[in-house]
PyMOL Python script that loads the backbone (N, CA, C, O; Angstrom):
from pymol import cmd

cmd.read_pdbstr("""\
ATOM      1  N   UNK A   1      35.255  43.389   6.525  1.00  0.00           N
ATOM      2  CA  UNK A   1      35.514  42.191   7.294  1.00  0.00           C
ATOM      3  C   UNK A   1      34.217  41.522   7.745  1.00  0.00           C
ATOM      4  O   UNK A   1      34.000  40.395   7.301  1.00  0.00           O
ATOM      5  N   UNK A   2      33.058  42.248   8.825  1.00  0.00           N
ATOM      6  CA  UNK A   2      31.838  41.742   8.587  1.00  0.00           C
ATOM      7  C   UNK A   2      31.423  41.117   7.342  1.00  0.00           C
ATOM      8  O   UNK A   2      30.929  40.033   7.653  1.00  0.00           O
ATOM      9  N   UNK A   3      31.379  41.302   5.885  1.00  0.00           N
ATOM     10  CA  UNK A   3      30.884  40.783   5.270  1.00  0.00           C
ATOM     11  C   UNK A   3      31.790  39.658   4.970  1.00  0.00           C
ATOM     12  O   UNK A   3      31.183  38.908   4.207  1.00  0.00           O
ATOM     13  N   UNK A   4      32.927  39.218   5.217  1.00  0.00           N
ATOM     14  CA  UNK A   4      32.920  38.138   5.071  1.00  0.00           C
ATOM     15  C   UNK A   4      33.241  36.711   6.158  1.00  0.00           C
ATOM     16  O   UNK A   4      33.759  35.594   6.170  1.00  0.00           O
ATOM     17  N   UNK A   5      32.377  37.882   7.157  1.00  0.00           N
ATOM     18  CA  UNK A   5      31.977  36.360   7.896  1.00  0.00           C
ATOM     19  C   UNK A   5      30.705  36.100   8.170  1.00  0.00           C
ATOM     20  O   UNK A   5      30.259  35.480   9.135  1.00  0.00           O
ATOM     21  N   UNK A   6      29.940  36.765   6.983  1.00  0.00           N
ATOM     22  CA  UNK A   6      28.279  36.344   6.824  1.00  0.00           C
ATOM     23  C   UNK A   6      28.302  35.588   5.532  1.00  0.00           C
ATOM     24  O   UNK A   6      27.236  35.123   5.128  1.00  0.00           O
ATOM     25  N   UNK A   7      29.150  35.453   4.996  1.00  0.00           N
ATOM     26  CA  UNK A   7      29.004  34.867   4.050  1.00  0.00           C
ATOM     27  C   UNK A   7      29.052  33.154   3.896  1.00  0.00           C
ATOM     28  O   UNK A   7      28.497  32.512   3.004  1.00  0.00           O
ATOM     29  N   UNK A   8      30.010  32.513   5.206  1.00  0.00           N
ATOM     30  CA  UNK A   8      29.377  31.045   5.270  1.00  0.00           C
ATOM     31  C   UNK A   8      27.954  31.025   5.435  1.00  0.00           C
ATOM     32  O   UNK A   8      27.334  30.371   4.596  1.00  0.00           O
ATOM     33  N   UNK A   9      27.304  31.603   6.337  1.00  0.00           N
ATOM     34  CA  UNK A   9      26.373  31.749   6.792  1.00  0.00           C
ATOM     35  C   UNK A   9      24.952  32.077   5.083  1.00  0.00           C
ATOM     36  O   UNK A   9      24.143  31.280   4.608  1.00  0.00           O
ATOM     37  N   UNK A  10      25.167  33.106   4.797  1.00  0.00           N
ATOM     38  CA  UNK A  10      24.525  32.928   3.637  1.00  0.00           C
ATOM     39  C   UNK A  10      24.646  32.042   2.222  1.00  0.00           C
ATOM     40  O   UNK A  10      23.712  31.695   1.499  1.00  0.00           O
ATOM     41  N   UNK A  11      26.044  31.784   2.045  1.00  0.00           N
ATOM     42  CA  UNK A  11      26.363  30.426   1.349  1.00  0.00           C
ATOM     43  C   UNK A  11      25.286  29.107   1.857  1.00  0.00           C
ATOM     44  O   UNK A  11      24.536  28.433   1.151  1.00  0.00           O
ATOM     45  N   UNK A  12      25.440  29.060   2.817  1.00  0.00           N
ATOM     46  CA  UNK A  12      24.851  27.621   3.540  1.00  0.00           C
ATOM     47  C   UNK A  12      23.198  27.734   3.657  1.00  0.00           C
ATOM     48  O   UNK A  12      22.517  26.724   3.834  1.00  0.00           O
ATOM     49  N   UNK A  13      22.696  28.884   3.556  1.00  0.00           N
ATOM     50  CA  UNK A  13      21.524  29.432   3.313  1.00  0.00           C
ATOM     51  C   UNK A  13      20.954  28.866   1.723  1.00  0.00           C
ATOM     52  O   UNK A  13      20.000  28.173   1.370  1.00  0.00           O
ATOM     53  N   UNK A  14      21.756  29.360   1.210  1.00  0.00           N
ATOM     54  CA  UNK A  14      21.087  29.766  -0.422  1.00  0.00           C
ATOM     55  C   UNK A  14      21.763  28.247  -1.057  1.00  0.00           C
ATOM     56  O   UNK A  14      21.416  27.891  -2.183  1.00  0.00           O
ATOM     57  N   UNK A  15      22.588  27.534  -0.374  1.00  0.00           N
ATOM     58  CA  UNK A  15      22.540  25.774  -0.757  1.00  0.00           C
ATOM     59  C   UNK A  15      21.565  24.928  -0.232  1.00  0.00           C
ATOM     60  O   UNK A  15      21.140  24.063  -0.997  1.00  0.00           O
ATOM     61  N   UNK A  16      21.015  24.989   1.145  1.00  0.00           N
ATOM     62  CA  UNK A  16      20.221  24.722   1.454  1.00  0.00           C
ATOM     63  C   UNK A  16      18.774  25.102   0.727  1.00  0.00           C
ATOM     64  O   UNK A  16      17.821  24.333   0.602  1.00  0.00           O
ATOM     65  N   UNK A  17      18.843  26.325   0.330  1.00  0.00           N
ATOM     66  CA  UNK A  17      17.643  26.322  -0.134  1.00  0.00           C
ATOM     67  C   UNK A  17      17.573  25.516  -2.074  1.00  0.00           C
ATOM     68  O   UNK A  17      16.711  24.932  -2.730  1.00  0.00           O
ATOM     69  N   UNK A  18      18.645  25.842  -2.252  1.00  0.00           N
ATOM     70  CA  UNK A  18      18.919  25.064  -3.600  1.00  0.00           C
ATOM     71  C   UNK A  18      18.844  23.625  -3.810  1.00  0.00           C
ATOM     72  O   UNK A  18      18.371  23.119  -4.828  1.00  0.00           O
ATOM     73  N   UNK A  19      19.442  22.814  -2.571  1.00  0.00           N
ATOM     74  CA  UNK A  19      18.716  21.203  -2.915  1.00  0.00           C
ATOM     75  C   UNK A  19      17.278  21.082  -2.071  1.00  0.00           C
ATOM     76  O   UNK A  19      17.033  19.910  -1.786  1.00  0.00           O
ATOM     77  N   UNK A  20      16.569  21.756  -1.744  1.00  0.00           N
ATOM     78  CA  UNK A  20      15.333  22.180  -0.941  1.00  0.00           C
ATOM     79  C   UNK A  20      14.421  22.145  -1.935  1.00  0.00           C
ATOM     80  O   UNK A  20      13.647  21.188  -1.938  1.00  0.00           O
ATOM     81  N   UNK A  21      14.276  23.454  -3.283  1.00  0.00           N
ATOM     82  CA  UNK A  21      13.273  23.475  -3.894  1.00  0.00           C
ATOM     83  C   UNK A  21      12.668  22.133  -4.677  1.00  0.00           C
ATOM     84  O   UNK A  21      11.566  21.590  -4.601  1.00  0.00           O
ATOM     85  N   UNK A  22      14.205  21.743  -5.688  1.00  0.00           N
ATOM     86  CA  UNK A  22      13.267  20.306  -6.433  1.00  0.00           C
ATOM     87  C   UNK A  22      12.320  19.430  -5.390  1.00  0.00           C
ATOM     88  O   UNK A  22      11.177  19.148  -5.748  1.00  0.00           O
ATOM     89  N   UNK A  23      12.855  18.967  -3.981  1.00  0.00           N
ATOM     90  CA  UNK A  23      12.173  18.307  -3.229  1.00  0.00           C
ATOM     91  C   UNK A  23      10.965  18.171  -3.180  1.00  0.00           C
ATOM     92  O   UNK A  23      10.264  17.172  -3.342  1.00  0.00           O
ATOM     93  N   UNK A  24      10.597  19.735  -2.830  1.00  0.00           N
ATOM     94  CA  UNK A  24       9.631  20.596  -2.402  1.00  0.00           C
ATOM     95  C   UNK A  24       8.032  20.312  -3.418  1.00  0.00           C
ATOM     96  O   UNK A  24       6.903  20.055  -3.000  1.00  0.00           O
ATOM     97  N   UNK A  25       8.511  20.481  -4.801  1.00  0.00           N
ATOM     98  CA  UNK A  25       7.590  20.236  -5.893  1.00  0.00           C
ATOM     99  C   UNK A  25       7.204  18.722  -6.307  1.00  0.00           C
ATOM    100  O   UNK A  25       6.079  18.449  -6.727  1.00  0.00           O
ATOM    101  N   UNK A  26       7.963  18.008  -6.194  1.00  0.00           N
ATOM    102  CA  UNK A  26       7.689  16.171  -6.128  1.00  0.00           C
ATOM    103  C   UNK A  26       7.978  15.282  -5.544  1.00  0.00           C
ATOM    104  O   UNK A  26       8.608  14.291  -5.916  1.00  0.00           O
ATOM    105  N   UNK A  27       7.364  15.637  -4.119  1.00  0.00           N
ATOM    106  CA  UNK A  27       7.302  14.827  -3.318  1.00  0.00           C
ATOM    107  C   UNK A  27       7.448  13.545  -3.274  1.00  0.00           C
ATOM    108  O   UNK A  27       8.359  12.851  -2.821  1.00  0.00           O
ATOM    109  N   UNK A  28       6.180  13.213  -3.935  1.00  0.00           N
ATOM    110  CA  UNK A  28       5.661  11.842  -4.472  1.00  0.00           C
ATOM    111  C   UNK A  28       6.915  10.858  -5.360  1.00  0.00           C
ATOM    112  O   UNK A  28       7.080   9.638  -5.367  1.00  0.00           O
ATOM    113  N   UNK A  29       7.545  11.775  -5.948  1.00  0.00           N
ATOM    114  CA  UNK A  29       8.386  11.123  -6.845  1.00  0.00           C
ATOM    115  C   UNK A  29       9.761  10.667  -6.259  1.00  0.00           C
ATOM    116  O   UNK A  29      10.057  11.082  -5.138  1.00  0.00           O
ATOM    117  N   UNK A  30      10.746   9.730  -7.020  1.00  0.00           N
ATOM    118  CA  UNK A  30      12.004   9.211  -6.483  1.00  0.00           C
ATOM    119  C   UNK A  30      12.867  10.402  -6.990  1.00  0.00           C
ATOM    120  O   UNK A  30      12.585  10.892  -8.083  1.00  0.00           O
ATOM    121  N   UNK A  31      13.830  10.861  -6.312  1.00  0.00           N
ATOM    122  CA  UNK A  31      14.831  11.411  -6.846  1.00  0.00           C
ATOM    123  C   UNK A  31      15.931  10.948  -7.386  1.00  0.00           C
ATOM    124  O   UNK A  31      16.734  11.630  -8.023  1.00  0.00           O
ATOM    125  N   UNK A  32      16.036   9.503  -7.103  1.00  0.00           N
ATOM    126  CA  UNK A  32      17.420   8.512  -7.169  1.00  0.00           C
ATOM    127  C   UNK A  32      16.725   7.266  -7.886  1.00  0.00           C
ATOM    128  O   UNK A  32      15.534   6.976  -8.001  1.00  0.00           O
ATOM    129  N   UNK A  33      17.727   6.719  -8.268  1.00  0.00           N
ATOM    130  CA  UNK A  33      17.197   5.557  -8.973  1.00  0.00           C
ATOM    131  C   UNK A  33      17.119   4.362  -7.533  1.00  0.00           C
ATOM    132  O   UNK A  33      16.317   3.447  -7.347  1.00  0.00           O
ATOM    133  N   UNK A  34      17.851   4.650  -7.001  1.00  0.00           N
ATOM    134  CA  UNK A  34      18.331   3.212  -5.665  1.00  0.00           C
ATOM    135  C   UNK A  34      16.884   3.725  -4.657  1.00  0.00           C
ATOM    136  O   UNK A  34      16.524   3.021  -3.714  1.00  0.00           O
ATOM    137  N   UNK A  35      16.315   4.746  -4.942  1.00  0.00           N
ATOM    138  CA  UNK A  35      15.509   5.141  -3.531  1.00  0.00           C
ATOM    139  C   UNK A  35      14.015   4.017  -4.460  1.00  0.00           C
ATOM    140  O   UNK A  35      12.851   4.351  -4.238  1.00  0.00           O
ATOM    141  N   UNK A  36      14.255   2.990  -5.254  1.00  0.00           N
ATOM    142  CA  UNK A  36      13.143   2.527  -5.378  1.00  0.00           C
ATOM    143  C   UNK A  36      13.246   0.839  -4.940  1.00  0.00           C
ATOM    144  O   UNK A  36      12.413  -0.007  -5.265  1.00  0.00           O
ATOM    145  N   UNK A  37      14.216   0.647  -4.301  1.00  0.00           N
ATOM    146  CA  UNK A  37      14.276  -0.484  -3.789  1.00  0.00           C
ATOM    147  C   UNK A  37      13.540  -0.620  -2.690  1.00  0.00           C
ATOM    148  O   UNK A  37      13.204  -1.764  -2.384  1.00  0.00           O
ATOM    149  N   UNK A  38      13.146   0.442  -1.896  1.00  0.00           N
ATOM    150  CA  UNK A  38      12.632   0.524  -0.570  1.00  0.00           C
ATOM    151  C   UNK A  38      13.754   0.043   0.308  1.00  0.00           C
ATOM    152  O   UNK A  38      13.722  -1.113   0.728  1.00  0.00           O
ATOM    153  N   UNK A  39      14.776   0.880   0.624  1.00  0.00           N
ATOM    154  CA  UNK A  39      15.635   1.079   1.560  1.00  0.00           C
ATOM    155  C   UNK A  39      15.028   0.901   3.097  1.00  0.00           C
ATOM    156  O   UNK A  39      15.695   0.425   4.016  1.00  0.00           O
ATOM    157  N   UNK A  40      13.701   1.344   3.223  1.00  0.00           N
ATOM    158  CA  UNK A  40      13.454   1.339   4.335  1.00  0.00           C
ATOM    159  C   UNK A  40      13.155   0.367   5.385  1.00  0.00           C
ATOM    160  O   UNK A  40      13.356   0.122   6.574  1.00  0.00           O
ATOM    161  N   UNK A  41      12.639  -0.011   4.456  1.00  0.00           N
ATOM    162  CA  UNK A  41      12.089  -2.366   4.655  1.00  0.00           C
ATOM    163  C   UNK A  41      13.431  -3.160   4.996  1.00  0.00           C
ATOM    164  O   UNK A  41      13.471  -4.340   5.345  1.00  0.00           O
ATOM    165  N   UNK A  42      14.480  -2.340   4.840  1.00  0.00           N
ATOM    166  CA  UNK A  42      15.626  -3.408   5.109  1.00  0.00           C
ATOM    167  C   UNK A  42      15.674  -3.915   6.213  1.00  0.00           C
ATOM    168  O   UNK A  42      15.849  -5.130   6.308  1.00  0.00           O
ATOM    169  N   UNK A  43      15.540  -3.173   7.247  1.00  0.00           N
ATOM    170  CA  UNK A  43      15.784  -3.968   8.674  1.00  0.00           C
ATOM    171  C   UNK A  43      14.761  -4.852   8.963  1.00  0.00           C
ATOM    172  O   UNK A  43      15.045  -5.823   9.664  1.00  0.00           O
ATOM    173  N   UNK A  44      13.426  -4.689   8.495  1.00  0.00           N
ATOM    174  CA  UNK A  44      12.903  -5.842   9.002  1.00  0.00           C
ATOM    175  C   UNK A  44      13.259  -7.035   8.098  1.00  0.00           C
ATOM    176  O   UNK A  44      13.169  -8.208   8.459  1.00  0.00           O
ATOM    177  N   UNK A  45      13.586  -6.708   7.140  1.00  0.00           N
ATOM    178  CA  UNK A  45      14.080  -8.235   6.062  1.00  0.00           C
ATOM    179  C   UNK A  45      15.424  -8.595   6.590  1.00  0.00           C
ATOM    180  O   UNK A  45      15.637  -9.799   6.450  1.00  0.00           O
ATOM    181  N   UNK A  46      16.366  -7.966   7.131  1.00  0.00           N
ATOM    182  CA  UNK A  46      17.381  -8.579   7.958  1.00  0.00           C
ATOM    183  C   UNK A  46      16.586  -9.179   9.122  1.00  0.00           C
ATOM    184  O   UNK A  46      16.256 -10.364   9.178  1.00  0.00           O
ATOM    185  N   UNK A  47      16.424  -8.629   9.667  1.00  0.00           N
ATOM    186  CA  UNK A  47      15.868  -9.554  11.335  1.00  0.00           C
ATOM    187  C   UNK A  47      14.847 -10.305  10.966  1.00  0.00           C
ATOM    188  O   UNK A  47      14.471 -10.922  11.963  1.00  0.00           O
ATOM    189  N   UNK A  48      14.057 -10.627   9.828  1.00  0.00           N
ATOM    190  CA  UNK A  48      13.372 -11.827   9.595  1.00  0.00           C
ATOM    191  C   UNK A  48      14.325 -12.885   9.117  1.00  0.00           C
ATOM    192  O   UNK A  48      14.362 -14.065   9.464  1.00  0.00           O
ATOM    193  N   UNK A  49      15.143 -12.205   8.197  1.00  0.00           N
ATOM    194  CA  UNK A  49      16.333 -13.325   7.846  1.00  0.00           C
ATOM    195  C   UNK A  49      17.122 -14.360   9.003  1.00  0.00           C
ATOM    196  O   UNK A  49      17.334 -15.562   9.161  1.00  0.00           O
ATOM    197  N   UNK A  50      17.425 -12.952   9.741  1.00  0.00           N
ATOM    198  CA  UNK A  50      18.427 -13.360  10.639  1.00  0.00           C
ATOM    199  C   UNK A  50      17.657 -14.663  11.778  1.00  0.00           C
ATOM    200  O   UNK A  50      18.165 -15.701  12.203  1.00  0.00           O
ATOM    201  N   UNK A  51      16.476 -14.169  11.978  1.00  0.00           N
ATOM    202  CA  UNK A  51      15.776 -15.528  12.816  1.00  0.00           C
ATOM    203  C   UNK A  51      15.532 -16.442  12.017  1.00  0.00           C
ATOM    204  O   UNK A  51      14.885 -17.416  12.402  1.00  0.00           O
ATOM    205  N   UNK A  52      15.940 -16.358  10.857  1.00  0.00           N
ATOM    206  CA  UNK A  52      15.410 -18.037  10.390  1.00  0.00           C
ATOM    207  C   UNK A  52      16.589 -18.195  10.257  1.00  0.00           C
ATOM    208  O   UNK A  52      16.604 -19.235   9.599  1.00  0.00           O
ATOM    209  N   UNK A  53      17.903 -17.832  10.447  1.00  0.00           N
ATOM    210  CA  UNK A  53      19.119 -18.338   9.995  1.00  0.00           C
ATOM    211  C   UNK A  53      19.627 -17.972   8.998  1.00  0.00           C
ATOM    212  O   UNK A  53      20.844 -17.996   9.186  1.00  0.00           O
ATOM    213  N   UNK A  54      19.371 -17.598   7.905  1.00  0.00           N
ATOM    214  CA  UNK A  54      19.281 -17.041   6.545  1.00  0.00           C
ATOM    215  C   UNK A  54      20.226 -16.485   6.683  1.00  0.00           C
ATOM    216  O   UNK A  54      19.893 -15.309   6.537  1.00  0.00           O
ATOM    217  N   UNK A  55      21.882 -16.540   6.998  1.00  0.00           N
ATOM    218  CA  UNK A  55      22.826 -15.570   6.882  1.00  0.00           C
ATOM    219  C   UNK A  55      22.882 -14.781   5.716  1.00  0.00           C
ATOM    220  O   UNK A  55      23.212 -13.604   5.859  1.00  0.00           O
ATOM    221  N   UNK A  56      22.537 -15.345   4.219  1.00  0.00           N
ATOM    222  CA  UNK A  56      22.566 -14.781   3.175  1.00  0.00           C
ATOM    223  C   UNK A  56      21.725 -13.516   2.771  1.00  0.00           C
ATOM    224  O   UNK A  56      21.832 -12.579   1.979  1.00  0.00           O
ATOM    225  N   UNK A  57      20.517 -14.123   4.052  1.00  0.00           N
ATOM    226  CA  UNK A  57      19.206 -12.931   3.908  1.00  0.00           C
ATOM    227  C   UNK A  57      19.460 -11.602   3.930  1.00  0.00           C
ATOM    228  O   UNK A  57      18.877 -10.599   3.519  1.00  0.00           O
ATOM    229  N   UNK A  58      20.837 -11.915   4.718  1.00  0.00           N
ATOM    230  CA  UNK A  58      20.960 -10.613   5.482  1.00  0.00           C
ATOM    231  C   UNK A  58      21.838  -9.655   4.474  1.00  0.00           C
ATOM    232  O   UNK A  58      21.732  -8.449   4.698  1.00  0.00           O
ATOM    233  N   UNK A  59      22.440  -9.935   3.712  1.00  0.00           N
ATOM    234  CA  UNK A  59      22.896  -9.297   2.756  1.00  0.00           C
ATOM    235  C   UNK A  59      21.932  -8.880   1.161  1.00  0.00           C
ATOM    236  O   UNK A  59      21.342  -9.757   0.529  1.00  0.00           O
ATOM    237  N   UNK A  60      21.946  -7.533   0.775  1.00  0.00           N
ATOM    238  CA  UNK A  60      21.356  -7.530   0.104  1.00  0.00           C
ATOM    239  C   UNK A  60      22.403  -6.905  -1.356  1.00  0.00           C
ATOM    240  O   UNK A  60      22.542  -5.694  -1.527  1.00  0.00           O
ATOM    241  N   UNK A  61      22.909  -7.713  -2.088  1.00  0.00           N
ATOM    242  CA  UNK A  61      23.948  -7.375  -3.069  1.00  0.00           C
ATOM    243  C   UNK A  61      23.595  -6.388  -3.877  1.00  0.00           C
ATOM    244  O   UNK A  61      24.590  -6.153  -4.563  1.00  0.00           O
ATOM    245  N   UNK A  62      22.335  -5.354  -4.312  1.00  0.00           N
ATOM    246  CA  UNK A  62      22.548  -4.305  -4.908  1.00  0.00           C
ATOM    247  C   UNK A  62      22.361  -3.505  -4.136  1.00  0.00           C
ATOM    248  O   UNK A  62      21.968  -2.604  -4.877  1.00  0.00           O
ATOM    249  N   UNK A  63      22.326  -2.970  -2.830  1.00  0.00           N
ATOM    250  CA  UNK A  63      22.501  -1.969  -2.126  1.00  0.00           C
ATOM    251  C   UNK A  63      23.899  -2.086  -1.229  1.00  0.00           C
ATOM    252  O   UNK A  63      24.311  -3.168  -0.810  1.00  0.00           O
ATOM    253  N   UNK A  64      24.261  -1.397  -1.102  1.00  0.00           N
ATOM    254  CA  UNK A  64      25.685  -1.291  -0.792  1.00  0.00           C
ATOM    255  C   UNK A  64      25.768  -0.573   0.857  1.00  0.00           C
ATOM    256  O   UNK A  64      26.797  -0.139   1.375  1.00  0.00           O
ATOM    257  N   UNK A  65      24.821  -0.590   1.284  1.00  0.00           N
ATOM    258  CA  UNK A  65      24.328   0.074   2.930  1.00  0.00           C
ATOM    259  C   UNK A  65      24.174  -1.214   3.962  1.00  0.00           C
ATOM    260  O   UNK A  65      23.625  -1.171   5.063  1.00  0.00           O
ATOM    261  N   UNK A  66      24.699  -2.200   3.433  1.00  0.00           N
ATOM    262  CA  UNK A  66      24.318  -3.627   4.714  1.00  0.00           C
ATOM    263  C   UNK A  66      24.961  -2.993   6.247  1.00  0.00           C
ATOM    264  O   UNK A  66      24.433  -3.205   7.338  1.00  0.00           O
ATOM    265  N   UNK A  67      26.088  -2.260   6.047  1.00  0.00           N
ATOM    266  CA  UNK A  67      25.905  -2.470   7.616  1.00  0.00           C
ATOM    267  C   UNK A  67      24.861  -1.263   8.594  1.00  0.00           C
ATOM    268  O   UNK A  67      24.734  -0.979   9.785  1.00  0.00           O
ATOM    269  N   UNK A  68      24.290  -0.831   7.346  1.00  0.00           N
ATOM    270  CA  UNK A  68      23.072   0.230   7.709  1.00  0.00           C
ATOM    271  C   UNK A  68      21.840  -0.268   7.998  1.00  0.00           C
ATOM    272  O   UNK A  68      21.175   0.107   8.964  1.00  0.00           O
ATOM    273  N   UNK A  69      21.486  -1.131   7.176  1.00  0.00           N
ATOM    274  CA  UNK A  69      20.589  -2.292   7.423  1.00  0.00           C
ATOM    275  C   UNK A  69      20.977  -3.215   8.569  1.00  0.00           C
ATOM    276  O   UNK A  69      19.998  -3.502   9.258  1.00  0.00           O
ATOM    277  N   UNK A  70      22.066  -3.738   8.957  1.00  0.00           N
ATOM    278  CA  UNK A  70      22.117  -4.354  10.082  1.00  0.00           C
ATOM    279  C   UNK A  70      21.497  -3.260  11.604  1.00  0.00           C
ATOM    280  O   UNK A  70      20.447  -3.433  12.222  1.00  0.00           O
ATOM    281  N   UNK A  71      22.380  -2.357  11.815  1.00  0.00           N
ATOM    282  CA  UNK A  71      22.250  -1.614  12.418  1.00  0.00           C
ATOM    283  C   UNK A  71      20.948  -0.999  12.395  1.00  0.00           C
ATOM    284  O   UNK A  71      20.735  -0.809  13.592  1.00  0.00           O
ATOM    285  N   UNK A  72      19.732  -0.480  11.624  1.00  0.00           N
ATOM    286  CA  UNK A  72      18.185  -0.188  11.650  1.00  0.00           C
ATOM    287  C   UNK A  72      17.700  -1.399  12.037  1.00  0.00           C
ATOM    288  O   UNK A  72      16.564  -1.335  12.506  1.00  0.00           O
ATOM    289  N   UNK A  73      18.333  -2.796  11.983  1.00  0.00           N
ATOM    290  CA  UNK A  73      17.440  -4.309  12.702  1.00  0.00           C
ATOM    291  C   UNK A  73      17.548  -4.176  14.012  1.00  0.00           C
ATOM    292  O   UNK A  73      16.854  -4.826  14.794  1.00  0.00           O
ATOM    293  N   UNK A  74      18.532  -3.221  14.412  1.00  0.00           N
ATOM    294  CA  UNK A  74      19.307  -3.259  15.674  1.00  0.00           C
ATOM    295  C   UNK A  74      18.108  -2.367  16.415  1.00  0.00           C
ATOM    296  O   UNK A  74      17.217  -2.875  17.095  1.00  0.00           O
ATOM    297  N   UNK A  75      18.210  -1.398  16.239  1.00  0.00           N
ATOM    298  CA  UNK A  75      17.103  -0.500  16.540  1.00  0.00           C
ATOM    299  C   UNK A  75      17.122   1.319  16.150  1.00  0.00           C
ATOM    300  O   UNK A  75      16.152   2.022  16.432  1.00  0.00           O
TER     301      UNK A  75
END
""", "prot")
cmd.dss("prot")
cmd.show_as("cartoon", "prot")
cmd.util.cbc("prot")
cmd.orient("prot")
């Protein structure tokens, strides 16, 4: 019975460490094709949009995270 209630526990271990290693070795590199849009820049390109009026700015049609981007303009 102990052993199987270590076993979420080591399951969640040895997955964690399984999407961990690729990381680990290429840093530098994209893992995703979408992580080269620069996801991160979104909020300030919404809230520059959004002060000039640019309702359209604020949407960005190949990323599919706008109300994630709204919300990082937010703070």
């Amino acid at each position: 019975m102990k052993r199987l209630k270590r076993f979420p526990l080591y399951g969640t271990i040895i997955l964690f460490l399984l999407a961990l290693l690729p990381r680990l070795f290429d840093l530098g590199q994209f893992l995703t094709s979408d992580e080269k849009t620069n996801i991160f820049l979104a909020g300030s390109a919404v809230v520059q949009a959004f002060l000039r009026g640019d309702w359209a700015g604020t949407y960005w049609h190949f990323y599919p995270g706008v109300t994630m981007s709204w919300a990082d303009a937010l703070g």
